[in-house]
C-alpha positions in Angstrom: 0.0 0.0 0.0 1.5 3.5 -0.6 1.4 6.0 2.7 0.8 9.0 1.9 3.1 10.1 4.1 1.0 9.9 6.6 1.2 11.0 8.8 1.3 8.0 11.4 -1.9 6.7 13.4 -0.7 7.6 16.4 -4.0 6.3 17.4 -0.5 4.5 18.5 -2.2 1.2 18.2 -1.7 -1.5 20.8 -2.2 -4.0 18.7 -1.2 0.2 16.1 0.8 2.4 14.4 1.1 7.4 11.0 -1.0 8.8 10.4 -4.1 7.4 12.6 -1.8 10.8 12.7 -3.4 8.0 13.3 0.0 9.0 13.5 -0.9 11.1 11.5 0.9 10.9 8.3 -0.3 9.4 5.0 2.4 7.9 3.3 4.1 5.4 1.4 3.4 2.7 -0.8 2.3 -0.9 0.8 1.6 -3.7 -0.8 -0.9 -2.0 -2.3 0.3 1.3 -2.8 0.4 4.2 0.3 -1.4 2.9 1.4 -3.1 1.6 -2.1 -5.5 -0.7 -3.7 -4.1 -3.9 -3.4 -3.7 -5.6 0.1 -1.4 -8.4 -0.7 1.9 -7.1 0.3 4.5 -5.1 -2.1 6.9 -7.9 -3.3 10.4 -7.2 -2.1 13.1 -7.7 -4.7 16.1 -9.9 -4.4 19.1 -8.5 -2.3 21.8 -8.0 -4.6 24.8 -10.1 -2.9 27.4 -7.9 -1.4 31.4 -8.8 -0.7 31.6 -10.8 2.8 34.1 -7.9 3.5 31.4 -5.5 3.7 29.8 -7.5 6.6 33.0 -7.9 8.5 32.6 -4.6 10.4 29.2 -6.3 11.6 30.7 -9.8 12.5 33.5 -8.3 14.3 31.4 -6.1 16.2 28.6 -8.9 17.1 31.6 -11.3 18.3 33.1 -8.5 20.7 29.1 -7.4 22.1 28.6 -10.9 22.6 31.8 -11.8 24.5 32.3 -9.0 26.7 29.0 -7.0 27.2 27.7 -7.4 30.8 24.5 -8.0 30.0 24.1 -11.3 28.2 20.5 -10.9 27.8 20.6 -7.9 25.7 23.0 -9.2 23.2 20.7 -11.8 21.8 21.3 -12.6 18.1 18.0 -11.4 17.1 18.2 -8.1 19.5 21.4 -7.4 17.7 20.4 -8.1 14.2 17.3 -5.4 14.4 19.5 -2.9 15.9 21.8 -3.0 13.1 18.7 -3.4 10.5 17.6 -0.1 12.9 20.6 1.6 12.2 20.8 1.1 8.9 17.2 3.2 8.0 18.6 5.8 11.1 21.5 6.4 9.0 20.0 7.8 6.1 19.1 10.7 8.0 15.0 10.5 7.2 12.4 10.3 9.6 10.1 9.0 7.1 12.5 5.9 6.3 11.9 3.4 9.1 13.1 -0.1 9.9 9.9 -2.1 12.1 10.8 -5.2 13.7 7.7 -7.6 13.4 5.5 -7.0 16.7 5.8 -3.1 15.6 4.7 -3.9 12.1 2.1 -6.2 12.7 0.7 -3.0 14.9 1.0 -1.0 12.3 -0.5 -2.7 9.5 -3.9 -2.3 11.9 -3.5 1.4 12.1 -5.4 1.8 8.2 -8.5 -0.1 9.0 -9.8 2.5 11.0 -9.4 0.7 14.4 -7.0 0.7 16.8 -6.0 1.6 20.9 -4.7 4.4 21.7 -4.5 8.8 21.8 -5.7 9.1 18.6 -3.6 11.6 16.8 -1.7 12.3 13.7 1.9 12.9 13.7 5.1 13.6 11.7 8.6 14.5 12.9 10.5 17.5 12.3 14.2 18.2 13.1 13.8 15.0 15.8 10.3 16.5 17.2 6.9 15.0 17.3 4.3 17.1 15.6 1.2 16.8 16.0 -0.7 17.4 12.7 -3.9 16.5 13.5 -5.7 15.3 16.6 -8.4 12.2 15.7 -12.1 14.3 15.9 -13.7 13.6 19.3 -10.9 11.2 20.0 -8.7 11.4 23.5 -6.4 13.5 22.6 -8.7 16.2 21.4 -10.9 16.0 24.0 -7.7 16.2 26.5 -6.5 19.7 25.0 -4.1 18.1 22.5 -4.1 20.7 19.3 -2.8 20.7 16.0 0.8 22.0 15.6 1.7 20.8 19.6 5.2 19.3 19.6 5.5 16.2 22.0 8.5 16.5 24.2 7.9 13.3 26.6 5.5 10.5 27.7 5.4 10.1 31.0 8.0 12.2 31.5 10.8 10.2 29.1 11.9 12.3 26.8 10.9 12.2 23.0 14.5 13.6 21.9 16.6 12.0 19.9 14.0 8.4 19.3 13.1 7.8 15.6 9.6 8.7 14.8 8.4 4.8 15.2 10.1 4.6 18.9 8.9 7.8 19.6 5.1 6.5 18.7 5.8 3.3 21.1 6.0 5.1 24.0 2.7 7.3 23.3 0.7 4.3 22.3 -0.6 1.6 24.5 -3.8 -0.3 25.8 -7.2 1.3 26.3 -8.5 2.1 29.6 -4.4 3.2 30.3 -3.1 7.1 30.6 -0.3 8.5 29.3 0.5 12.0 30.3 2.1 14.1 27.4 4.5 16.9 27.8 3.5 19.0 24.9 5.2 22.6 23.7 2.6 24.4 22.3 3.3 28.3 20.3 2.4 31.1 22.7 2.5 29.3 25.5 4.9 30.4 28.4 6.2 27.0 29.6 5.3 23.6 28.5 2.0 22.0 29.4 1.8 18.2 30.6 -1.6 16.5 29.5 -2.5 13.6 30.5 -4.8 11.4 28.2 -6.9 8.4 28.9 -6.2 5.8 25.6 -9.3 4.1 24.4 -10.2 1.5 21.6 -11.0 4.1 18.5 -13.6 3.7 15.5 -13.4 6.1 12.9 -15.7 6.4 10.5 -13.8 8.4 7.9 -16.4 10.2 6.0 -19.3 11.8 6.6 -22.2 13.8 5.0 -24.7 16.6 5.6 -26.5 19.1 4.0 -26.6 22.7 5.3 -29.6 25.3 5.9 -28.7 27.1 2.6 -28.8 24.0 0.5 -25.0 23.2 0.1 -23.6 19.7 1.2 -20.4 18.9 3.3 -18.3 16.0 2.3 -15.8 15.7 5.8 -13.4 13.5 5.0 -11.0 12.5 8.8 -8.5 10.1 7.1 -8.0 7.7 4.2 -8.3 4.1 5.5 -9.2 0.7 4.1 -13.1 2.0 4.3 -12.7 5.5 2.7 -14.0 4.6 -0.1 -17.2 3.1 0.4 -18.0 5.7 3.1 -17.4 8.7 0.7 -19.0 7.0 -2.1 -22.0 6.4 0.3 -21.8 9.6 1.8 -22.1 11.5 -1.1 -24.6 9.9 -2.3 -27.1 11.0 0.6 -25.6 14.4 -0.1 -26.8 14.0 -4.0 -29.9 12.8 -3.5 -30.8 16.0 -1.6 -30.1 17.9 -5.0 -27.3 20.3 -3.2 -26.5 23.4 -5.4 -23.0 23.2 -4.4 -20.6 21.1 -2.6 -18.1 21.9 0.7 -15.3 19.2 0.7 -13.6 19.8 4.1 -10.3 17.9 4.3 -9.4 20.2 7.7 -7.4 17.7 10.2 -7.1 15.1 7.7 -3.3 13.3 8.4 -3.6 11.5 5.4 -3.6 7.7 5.3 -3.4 5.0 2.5 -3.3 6.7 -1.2 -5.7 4.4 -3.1 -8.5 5.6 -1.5 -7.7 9.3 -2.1 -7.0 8.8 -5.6 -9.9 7.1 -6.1 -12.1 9.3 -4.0 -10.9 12.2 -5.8 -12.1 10.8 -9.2 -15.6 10.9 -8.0 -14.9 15.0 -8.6 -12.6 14.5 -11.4 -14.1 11.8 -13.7 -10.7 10.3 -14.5 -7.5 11.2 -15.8 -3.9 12.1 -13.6 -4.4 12.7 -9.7 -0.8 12.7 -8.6 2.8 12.0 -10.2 5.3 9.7 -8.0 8.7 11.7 -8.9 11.4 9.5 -8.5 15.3 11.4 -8.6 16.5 9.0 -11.6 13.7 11.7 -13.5 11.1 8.7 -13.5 7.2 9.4 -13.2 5.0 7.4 -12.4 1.0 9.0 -12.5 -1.7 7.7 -10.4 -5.1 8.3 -12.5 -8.7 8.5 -10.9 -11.2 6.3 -12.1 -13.7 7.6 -14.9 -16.8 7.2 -12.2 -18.3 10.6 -12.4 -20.8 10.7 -9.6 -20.1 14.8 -9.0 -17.9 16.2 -12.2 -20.3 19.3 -12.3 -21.1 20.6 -9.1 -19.4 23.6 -7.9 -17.6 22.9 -5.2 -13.9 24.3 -2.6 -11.9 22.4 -0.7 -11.4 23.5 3.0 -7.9 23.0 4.1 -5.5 23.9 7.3 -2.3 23.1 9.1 -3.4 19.3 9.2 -4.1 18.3 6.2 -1.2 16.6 5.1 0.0 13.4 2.9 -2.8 11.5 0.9 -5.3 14.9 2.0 -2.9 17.3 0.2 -2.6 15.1 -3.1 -6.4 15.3 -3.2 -6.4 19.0 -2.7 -3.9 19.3 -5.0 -5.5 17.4 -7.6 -8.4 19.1 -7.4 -6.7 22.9 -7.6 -4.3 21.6 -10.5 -7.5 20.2 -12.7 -9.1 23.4 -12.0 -11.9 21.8 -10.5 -12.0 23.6 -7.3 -9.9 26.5 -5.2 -8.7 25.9 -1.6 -10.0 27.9 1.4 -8.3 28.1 4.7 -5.1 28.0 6.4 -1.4 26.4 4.6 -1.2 22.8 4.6 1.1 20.8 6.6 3.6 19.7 3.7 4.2 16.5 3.3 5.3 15.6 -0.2 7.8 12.4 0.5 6.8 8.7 -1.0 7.5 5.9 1.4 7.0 2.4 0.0 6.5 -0.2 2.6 8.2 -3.7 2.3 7.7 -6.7 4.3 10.8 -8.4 5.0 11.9 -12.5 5.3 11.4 -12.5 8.9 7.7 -10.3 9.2 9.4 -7.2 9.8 8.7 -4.1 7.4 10.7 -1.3 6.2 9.5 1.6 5.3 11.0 3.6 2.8 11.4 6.8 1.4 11.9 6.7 -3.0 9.6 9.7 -4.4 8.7 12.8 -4.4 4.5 13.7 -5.0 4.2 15.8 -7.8 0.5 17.5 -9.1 -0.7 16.2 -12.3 0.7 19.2 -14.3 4.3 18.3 -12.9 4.7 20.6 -10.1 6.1 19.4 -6.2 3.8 19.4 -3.5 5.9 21.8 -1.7 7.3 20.8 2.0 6.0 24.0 3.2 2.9 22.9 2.0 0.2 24.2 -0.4 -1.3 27.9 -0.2 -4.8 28.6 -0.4 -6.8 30.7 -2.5 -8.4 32.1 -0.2 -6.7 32.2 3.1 -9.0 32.2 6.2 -7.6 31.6 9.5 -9.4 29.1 12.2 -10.4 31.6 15.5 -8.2 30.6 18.6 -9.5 29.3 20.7 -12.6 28.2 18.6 -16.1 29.8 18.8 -18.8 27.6 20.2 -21.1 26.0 18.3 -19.6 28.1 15.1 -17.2 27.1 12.2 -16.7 31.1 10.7 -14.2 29.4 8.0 -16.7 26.9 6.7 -19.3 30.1 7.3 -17.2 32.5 4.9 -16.6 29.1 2.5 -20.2 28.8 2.2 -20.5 32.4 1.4 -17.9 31.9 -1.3 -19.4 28.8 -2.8 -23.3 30.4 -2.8 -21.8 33.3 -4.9 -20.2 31.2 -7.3 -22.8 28.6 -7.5 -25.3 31.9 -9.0 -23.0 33.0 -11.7 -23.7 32.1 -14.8 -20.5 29.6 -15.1 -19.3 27.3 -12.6 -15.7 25.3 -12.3 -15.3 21.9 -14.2 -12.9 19.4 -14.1 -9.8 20.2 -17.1 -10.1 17.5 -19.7 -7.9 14.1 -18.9 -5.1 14.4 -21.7 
């Protein structure tokens, strides 16, 4: 399946891993792609045999450790072996680019069907930090105070610093019913705030309908799981059979998730041709087209965006921008434009690996800084009760446009 970057499902699974931030992330490409279509796992190719002089280094090392370390039982052959297969992702210097020994896999695999224990977040790491992009909508962590943008500093008071992303997630994560108190940095606040949050056993129904008082609908898409699709699809058909004059697709939060489903959901808007380009650095490109389904080519529609809506979420709102199918309205996306391809290994373990760049269907990068809107409109903080204004002002927006005399249609595919 390809990630979209992901953002990691920090809904830290027990039996978890992200985006759900659930981690947070989208990301990468997994048996079937980034998450993809396909669920049988991404064949691995064959190692290419290297020089036994290349491995010396390792043997000598393993003999000394296992001779002379004080500790017996922590230089078992297995222990050392996924250190060093650790090591090997660590030194390549990206966050994205992780080695998972089985148990960690297994619990990660779980984190894209949309159920999982834990805090129910999406996160990335920057410069060493945990990020949170996204908290999971009425999950734990939101309802604790967590916020989008908080950097994690420590779980129960162990530091976060200097831990690749996935160890970093292992210590957040754990069983319901358990509490994990988060030491989170948060912008304008004067010194760090420790939450603590109550994990639970998470549902999340990724896509949802409704229609609003002045006869638009609202597509709210959370994540892109193993379900997205047949949610959307039957969400926006409630929304069509109320005959909506225009439609709000609010991808605001959304950490991304498994790239199949947003490529395919983003057809229903597009009816076919290029969503996103997989740059590769040897100048390869492979596209990822939309099928030609067609459900809502026509109606006029924007995109609501913000600070965490990253991965898969931003290659759907890019899509949509590029085709000229619909403008974005909110805050700057979170930027997450990296391709990870997941691999299963020999022994059950998984690395996840970073090979591409996304690219928009016209050939630009998703920039790491992450996409602008056309219309920026900031989030209140702290929010309004019982208001959205940004939604408000979108609807505004989308009512004018929907009474001129043209509307915005998908480009033609080429």
């Amino acid at each position: 399946m390809r990630i979209t970057p992901a953002r990691w499902i920090l809904g830290l699974v027990i039996v978890t891993l992200l985006v759900g931030f659930l981690g947070g992330y989208g990301y990468a490409r997994w048996a079937p792609a980034a998450l993809p279509a396909a669920q049988a796992p991404e064949p691995t190719p064959a190692p290419t045999a290297a020089p036994a002089s290349d491995f010396a280094l390792l043997y000598e090392m393993r003999g000394l450790i296992q001779n002379e370390f004080y500790r017996p039982a922590n230089a078992e052959p297995q222990n050392l072996l996924h250190g060093a297969a650790r090591g090997m992702a660590q030194a390549l210097g990206d966050p994205n680019s992780v080695y998972e020994p089985p148990v960690e896999r297994e619990l990660g695999d779980s984190r894209w069907t949309g159920r999982y224990e834990g805090v129910g977040m999406f996160v990335d790491q920057r410069d060493g930090l945990m990020v949170v992009t996204s908290p999971v909508e009425g999950g734990p962590a939101e309802r604790a105070g967590i916020r989008t943008g908080d950097v994690v500093l420590a779980a129960d008071g162990r530091s976060l610093a200097g831990l690749s992303l996935n160890d970093q997630i292992m210590l957040v994560r754990g069983p319901k019913g358990t509490t994990v108190t988060l030491t989170v940095r948060r912008e304008g606040a004067p010194a760090p705030l420790e939450i603590p949050v109550v994990r639970e056993e998470i549902h999340l129904i990724s896509a949802r309908g409704r229609m609003l008082d002045n006869g638009l609908g609202v597509l709210r898409i959370s994540q892109f799981t193993t379900e997205t699709l047949g949610e959307a699809r039957g969400a926006l058909d409630g929304l069509l059979a109320g005959h909506p004059t225009g439609l709000l697709l609010d991808l605001r939060g959304n950490g991304g998730g498994l790239l199949e489903p947003a490529v395919q959901v983003t057809g229903f808007f597009l009816g076919g041709g290029p969503v996103v380009l997989e740059a590769h650095a040897n100048g390869e490109q492979k596209p990822y087209a939309a099928p030609d389904g067609r459900p809502a080519t026509d109606l006029p529609m924007l995109v609501l965006v913000d600070r965490g809506t990253a991965s898969a979420a931003e290659v759907m709102a890019a899509a949509l921008r590029d085709r000229g199918r619909a403008e974005l309205v909110g805050d700057r996306t979170y930027g997450k434009n990296t391709v990870q391809y997941i691999h299963r290994l020999s022994d059950g373990s998984g690395l996840r690996l970073t090979v591409a760049e996304w690219h928009t269907p016209s050939g630009q990068p998703i920039p790491s800084t992450g996409l602008v809107p056309d219309l920026a409109l900031a989030a209140p903080n702290p929010p309004e009760p019982n208001r959205d204004p940004v939604l408000e002002a979108a609807a505004q927006r989308l009512l004018a446009r929907a009474a001129a005399p043209t509307s915005v249609s998908a480009s033609p595919s080429p």
